[in-house]
Structure formats: C-alpha cells, structure tokens
PyMOL Python script that loads the backbone (N, CA, C, O; Angstrom):
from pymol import cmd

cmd.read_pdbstr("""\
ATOM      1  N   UNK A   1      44.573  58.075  25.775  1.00  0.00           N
ATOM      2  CA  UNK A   1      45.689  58.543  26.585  1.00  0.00           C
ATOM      3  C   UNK A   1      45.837  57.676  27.825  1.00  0.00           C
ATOM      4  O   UNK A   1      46.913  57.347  28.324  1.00  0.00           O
ATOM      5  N   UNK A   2      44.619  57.345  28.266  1.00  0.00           N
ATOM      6  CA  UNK A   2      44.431  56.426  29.591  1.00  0.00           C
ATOM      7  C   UNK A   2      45.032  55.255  29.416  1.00  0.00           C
ATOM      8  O   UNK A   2      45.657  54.852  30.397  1.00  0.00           O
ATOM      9  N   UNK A   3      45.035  54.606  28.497  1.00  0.00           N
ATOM     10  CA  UNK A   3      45.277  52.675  27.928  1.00  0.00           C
ATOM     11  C   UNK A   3      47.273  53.522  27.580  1.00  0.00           C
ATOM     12  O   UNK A   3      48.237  52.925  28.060  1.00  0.00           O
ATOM     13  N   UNK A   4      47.478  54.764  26.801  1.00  0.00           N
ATOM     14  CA  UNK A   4      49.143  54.293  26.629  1.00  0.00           C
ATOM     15  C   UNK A   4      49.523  54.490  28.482  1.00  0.00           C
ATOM     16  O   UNK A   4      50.258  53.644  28.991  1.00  0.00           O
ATOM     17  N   UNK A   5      48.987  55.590  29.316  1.00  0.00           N
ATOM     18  CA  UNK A   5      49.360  55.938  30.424  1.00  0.00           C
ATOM     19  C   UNK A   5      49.328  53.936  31.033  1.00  0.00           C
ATOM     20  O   UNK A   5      50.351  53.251  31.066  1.00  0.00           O
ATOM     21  N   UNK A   6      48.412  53.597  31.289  1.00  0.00           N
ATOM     22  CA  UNK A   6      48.492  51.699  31.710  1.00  0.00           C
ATOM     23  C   UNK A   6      49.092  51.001  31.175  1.00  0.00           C
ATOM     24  O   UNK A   6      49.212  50.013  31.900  1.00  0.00           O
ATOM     25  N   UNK A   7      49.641  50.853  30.202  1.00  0.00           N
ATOM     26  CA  UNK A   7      50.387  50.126  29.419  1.00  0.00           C
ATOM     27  C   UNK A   7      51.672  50.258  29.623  1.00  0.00           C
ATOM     28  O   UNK A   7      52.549  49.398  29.551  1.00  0.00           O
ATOM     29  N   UNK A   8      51.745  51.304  29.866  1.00  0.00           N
ATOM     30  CA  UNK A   8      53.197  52.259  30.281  1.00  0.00           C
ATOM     31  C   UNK A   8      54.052  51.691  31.516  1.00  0.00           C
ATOM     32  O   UNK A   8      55.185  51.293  31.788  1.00  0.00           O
ATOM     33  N   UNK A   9      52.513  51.952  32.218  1.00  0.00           N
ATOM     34  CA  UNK A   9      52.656  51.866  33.848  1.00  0.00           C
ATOM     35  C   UNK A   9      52.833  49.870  34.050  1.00  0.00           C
ATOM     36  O   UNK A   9      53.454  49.347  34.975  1.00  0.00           O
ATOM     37  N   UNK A  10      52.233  49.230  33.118  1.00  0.00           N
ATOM     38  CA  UNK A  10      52.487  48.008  33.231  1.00  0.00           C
ATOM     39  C   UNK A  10      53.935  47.244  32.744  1.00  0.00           C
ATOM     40  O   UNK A  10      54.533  46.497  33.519  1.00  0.00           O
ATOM     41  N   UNK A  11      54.332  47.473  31.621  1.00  0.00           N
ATOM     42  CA  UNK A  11      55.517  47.501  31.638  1.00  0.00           C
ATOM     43  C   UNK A  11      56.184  47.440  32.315  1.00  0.00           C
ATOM     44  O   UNK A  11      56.800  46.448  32.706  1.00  0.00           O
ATOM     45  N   UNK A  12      56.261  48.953  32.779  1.00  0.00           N
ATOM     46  CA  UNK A  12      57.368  48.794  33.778  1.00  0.00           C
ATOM     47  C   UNK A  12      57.109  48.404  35.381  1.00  0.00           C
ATOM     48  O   UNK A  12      58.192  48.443  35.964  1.00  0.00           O
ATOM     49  N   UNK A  13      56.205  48.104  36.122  1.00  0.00           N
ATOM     50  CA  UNK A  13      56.128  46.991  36.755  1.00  0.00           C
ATOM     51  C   UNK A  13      56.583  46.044  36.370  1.00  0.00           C
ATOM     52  O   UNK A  13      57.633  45.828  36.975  1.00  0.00           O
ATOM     53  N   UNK A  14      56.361  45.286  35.634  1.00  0.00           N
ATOM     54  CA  UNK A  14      56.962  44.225  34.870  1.00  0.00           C
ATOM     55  C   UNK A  14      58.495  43.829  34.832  1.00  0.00           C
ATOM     56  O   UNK A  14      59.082  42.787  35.124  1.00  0.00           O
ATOM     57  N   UNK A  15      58.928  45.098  34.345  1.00  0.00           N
ATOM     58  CA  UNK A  15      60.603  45.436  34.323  1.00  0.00           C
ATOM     59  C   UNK A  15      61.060  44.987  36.302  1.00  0.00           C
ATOM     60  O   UNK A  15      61.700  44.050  36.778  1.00  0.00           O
ATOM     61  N   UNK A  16      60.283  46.299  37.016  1.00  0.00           N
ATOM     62  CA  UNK A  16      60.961  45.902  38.038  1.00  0.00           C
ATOM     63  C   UNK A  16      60.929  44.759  38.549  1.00  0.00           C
ATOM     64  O   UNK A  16      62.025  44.433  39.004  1.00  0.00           O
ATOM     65  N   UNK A  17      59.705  43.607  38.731  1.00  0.00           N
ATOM     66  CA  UNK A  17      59.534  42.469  39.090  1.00  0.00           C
ATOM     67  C   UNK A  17      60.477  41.575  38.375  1.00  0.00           C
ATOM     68  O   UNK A  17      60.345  40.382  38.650  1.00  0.00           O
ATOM     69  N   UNK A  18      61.148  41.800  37.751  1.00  0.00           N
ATOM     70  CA  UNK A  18      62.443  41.243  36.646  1.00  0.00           C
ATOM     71  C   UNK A  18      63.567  41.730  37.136  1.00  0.00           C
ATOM     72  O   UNK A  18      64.518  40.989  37.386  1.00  0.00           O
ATOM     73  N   UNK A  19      63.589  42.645  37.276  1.00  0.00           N
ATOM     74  CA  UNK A  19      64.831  43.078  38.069  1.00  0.00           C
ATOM     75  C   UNK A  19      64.917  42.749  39.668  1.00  0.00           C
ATOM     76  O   UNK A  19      65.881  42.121  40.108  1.00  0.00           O
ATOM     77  N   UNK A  20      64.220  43.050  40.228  1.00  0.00           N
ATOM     78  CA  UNK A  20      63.863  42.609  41.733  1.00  0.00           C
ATOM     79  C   UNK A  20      64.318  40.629  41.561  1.00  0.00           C
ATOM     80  O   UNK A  20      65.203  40.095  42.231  1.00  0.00           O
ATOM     81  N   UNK A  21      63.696  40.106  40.819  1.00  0.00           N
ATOM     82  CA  UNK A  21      63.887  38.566  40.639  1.00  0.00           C
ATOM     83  C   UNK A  21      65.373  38.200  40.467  1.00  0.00           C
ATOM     84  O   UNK A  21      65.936  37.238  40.989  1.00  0.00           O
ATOM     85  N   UNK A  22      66.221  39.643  39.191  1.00  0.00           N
ATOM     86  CA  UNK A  22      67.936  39.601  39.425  1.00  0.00           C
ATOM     87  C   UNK A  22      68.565  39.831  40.456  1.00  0.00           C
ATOM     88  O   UNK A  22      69.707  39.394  40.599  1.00  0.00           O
ATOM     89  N   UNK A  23      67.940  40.576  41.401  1.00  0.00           N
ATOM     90  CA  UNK A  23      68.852  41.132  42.603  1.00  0.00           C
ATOM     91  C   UNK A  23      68.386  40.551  43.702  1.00  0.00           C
ATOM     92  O   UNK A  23      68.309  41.321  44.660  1.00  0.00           O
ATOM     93  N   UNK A  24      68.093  39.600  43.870  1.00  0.00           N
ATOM     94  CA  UNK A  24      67.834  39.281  44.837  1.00  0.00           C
ATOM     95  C   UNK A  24      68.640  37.812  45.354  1.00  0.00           C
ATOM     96  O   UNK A  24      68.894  37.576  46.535  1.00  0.00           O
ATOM     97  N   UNK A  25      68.999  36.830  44.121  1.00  0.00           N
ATOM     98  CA  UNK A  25      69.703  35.922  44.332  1.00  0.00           C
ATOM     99  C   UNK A  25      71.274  36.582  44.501  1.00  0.00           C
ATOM    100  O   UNK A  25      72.045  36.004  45.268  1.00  0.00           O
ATOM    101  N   UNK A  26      71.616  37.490  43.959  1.00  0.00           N
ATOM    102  CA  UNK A  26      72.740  38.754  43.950  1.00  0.00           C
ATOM    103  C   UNK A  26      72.994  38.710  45.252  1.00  0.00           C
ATOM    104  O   UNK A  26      74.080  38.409  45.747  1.00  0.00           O
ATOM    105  N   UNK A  27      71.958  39.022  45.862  1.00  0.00           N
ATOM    106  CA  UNK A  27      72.473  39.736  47.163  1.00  0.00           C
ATOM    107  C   UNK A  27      72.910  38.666  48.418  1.00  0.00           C
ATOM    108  O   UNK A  27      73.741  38.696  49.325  1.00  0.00           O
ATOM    109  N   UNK A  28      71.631  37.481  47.841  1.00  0.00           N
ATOM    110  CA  UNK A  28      72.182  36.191  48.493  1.00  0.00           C
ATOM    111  C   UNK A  28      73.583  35.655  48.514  1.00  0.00           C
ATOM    112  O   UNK A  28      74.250  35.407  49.518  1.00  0.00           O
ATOM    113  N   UNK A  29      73.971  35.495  47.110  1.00  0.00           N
ATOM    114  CA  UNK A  29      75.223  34.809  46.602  1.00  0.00           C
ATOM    115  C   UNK A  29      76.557  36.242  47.077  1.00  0.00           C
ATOM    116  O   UNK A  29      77.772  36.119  47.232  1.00  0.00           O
ATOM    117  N   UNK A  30      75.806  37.313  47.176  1.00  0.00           N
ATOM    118  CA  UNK A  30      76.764  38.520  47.722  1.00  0.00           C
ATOM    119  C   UNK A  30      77.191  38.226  49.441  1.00  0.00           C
ATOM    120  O   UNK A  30      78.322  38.532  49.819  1.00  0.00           O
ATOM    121  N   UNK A  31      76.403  37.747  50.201  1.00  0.00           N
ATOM    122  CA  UNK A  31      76.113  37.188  51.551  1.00  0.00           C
ATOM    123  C   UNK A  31      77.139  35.892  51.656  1.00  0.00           C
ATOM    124  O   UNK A  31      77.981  35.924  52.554  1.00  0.00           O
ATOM    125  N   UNK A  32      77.103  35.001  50.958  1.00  0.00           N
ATOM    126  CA  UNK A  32      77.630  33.915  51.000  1.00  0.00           C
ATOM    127  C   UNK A  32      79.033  33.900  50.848  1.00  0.00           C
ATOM    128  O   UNK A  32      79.917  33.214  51.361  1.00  0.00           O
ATOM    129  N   UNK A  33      79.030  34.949  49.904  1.00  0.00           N
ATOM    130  CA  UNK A  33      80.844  35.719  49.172  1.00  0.00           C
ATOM    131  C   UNK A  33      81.223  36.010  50.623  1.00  0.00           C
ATOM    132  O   UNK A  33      81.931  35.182  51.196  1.00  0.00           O
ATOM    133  N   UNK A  34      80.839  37.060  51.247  1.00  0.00           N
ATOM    134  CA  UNK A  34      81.455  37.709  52.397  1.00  0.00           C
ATOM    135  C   UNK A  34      81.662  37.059  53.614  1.00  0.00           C
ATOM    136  O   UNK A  34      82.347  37.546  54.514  1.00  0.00           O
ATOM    137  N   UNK A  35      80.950  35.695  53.694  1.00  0.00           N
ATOM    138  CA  UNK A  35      81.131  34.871  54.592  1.00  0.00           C
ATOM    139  C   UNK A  35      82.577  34.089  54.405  1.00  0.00           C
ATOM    140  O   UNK A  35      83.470  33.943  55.240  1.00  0.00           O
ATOM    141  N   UNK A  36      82.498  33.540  52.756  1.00  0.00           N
ATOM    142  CA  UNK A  36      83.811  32.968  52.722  1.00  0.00           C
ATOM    143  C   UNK A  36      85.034  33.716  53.141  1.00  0.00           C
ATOM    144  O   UNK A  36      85.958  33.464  53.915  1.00  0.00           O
ATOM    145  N   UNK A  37      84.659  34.943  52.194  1.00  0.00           N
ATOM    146  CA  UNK A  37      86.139  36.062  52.728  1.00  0.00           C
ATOM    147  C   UNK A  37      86.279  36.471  54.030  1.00  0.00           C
ATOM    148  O   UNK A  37      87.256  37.168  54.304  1.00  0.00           O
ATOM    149  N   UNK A  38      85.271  36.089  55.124  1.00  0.00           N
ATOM    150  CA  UNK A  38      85.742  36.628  56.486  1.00  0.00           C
ATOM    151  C   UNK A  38      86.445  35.073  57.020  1.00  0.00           C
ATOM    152  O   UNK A  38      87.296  34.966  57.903  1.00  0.00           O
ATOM    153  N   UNK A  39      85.871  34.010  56.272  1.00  0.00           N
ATOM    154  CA  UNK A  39      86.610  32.209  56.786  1.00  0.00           C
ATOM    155  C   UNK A  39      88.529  32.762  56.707  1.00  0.00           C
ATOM    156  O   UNK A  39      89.502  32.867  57.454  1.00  0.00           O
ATOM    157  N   UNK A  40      88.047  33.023  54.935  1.00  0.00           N
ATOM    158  CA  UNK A  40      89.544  32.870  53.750  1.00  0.00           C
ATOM    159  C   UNK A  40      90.510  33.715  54.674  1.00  0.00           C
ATOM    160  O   UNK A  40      91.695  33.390  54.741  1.00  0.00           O
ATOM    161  N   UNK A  41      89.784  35.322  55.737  1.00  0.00           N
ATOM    162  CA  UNK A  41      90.659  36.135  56.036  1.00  0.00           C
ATOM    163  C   UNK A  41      91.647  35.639  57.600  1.00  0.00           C
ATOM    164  O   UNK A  41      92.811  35.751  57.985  1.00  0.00           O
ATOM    165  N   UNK A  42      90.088  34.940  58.231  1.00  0.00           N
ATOM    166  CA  UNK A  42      90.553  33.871  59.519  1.00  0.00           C
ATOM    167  C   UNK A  42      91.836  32.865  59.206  1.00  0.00           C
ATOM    168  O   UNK A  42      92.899  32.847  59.827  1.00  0.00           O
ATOM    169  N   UNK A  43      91.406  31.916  57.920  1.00  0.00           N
ATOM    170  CA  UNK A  43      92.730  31.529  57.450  1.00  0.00           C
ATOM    171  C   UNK A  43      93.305  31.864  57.620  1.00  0.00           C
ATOM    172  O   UNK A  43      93.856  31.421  58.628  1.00  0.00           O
ATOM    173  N   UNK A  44      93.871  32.867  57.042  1.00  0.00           N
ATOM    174  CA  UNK A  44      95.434  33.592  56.301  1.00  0.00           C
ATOM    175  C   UNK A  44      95.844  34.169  57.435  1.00  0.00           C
ATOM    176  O   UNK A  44      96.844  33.564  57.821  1.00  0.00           O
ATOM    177  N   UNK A  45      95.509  35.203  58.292  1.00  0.00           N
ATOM    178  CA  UNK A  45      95.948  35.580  59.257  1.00  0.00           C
ATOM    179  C   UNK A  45      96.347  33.960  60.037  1.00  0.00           C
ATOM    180  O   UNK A  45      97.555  33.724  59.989  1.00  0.00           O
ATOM    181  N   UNK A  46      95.632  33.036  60.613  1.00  0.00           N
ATOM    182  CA  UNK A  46      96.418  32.147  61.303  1.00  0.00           C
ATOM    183  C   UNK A  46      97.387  31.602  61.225  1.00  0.00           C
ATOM    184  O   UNK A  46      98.291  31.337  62.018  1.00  0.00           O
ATOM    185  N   UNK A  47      97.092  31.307  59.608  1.00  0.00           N
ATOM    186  CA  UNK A  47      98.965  31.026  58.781  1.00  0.00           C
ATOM    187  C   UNK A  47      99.789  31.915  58.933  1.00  0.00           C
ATOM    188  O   UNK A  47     100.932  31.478  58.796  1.00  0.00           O
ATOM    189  N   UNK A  48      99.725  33.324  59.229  1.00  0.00           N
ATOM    190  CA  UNK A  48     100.611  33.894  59.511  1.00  0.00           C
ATOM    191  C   UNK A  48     100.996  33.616  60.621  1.00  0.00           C
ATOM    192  O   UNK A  48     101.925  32.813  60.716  1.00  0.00           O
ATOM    193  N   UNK A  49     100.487  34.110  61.647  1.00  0.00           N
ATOM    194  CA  UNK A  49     100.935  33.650  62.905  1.00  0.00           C
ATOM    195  C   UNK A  49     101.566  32.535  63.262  1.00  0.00           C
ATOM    196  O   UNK A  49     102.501  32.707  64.043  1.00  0.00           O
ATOM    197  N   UNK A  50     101.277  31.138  62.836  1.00  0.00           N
ATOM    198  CA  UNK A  50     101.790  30.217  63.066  1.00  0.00           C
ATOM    199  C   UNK A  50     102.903  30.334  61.652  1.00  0.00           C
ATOM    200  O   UNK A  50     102.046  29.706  61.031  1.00  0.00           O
ATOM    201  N   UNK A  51     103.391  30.434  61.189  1.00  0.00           N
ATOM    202  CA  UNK A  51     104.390  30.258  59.974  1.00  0.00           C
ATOM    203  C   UNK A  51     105.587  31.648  60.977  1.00  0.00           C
ATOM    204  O   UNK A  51     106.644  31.757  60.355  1.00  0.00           O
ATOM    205  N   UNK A  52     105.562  32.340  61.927  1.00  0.00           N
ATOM    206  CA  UNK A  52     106.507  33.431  61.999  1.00  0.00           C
ATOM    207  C   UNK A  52     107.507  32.265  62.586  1.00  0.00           C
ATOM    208  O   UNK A  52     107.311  31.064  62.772  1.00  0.00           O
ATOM    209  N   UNK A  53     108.327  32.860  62.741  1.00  0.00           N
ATOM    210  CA  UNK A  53     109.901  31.755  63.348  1.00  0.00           C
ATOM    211  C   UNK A  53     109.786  31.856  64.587  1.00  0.00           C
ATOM    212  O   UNK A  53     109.305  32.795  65.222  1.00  0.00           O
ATOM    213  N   UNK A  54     110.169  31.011  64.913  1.00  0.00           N
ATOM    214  CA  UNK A  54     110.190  30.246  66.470  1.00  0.00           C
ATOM    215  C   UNK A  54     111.140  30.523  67.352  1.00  0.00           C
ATOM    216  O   UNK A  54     112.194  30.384  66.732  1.00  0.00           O
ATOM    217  N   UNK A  55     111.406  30.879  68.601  1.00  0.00           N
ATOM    218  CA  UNK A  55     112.741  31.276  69.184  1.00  0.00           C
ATOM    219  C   UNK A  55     113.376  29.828  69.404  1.00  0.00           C
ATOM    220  O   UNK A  55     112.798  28.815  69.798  1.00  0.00           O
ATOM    221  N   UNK A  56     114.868  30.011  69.005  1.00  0.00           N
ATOM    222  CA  UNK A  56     115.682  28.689  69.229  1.00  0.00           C
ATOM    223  C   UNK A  56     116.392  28.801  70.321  1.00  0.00           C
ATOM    224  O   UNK A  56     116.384  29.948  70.770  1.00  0.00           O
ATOM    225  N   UNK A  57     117.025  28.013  70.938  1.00  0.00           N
ATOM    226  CA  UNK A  57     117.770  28.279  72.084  1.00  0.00           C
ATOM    227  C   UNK A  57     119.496  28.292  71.716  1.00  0.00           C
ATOM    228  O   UNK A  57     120.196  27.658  70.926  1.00  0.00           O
ATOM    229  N   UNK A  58     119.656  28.950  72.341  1.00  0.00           N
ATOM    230  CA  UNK A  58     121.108  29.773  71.911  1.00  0.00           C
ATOM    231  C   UNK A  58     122.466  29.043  73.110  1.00  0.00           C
ATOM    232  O   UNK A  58     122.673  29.078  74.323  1.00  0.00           O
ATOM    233  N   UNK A  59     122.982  28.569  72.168  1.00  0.00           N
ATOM    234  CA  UNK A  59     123.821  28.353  73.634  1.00  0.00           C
ATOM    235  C   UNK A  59     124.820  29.139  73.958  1.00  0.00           C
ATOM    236  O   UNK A  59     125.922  29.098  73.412  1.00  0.00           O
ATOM    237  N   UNK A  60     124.481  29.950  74.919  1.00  0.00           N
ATOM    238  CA  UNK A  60     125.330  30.823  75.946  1.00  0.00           C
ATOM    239  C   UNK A  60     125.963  30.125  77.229  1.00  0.00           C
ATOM    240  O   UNK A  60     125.443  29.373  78.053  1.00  0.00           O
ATOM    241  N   UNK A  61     127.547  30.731  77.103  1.00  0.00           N
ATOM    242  CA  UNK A  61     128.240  29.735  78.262  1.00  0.00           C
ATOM    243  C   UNK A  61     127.845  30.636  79.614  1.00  0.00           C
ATOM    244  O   UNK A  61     127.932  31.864  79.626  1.00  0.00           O
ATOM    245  N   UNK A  62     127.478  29.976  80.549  1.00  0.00           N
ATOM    246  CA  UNK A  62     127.075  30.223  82.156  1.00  0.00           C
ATOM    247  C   UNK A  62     128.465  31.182  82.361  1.00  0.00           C
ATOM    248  O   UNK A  62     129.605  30.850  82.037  1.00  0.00           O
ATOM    249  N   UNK A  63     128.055  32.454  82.986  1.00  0.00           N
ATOM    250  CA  UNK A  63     129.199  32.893  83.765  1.00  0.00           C
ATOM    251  C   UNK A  63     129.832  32.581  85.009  1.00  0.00           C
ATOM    252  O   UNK A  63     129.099  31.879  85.706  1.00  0.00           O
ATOM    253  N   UNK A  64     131.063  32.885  85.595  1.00  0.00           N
ATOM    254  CA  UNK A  64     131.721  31.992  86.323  1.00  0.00           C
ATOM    255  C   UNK A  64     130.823  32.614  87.564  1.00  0.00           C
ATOM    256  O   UNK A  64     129.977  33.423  87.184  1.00  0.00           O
ATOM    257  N   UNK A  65     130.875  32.354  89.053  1.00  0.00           N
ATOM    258  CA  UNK A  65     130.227  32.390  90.123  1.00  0.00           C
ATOM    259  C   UNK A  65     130.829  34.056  90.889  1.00  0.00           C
ATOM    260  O   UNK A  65     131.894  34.274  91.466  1.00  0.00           O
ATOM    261  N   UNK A  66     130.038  34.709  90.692  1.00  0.00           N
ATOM    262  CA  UNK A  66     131.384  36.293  91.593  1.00  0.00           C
ATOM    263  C   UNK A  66     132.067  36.043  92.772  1.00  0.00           C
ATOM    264  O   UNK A  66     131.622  35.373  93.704  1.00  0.00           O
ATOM    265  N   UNK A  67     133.064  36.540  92.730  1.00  0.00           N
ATOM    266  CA  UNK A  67     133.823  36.368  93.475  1.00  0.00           C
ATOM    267  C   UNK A  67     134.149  37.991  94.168  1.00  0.00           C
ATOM    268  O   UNK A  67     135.226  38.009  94.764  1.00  0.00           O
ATOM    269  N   UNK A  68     133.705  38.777  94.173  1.00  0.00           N
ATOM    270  CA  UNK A  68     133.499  39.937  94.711  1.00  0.00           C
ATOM    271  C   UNK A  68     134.568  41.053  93.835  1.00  0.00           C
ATOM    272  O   UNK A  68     135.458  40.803  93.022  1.00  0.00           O
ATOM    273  N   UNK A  69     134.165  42.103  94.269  1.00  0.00           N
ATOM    274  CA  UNK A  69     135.142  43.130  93.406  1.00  0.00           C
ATOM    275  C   UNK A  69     136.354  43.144  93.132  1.00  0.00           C
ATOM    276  O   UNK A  69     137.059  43.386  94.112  1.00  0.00           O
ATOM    277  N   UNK A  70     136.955  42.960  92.066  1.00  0.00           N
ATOM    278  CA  UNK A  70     138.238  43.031  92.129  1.00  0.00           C
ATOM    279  C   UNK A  70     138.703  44.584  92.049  1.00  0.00           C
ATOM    280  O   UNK A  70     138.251  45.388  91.233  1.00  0.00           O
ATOM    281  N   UNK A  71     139.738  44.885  93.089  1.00  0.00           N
ATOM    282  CA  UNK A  71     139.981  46.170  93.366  1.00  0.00           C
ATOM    283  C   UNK A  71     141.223  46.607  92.099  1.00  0.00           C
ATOM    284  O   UNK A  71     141.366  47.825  91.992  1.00  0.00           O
ATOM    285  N   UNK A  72     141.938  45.911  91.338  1.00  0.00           N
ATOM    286  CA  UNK A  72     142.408  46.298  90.385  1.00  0.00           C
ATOM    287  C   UNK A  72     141.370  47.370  88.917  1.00  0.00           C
ATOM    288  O   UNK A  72     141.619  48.257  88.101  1.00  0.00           O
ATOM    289  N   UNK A  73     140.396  46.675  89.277  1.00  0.00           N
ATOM    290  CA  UNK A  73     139.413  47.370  88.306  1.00  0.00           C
ATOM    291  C   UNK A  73     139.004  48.535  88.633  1.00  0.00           C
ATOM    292  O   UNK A  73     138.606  49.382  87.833  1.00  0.00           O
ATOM    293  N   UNK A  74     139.075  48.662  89.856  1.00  0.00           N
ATOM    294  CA  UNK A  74     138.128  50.081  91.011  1.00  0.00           C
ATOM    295  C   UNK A  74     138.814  50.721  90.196  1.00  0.00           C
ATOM    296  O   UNK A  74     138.353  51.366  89.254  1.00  0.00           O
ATOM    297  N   UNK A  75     140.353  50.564  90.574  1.00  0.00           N
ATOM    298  CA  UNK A  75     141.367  51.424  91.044  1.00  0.00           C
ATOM    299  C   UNK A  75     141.875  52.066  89.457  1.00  0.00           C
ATOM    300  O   UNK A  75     142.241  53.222  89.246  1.00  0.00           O
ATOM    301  N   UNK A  76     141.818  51.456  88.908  1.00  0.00           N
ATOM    302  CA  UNK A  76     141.967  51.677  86.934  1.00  0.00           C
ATOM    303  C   UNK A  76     143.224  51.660  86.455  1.00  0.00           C
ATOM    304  O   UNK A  76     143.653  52.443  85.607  1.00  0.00           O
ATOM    305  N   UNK A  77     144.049  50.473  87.160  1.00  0.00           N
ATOM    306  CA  UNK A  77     145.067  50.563  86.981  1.00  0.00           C
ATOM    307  C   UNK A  77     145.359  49.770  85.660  1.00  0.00           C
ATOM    308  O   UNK A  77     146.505  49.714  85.214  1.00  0.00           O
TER     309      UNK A  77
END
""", "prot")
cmd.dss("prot")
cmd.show_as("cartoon", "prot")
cmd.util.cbc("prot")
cmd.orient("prot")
C-alpha cells in the first residue's frame, strides 16, 4: 500500500514540475504581451490626437470703427 501511496505521490510531483516548467515561460511571454499593448495603446491614442483637424483661419471682414449710437435705432423708427 506504501510503494502505490509513493508512486502515486511521485508522479504527480512530476506532473507539477511539468506544469510549473509550462507556466512559467507563459507568464513571461504574458509580461512581454502587456508591455507591447500598453506601447501599441500609447501609439494609437497619439495618432489620435495628432490626426484630429486643425483650426484654419477663417477670413472674417474687420468691422467698421463705431461711430457712436445711432439714435434712429434707439428710437425704432
């Protein structure tokens, strides 16, 4: 009973040291992923910003200089 109970128990040590050996470059190459996607996200947002439209200048004619109230207007005639 003792040798299947060790055998048992060896195994699966075994298993996990196999699995532990899969997840571990995983988590590396998972690290490396999230680095690019925080670069890729810096990107894209800057392209946005710089790609929005630009203010153009408009040509508006200068108004004439006041010349003070004109009382025809007061008056609402």
């Amino acid at each position: 009973m003792n040798e299947l109970v060790n055998s048992t128990t060896k195994k699966l040590a075994e298993r996990d040291e196999n699995l532990e050996d899969m997840v571990l470059p995983m988590k590396k190459e998972i690290e490396e992923l999230k680095g690019e996607l925080t670069i890729y996200k810096a990107t894209l947002s800057n392209r946005m910003l710089s790609s929005r439209q630009k203010q153009q200048a408009m040509d508006v004619p200068k108004s004439e200089k006041f010349k003070g109230p004109q009382m025809r207007n007061m008056v609402g005639t």
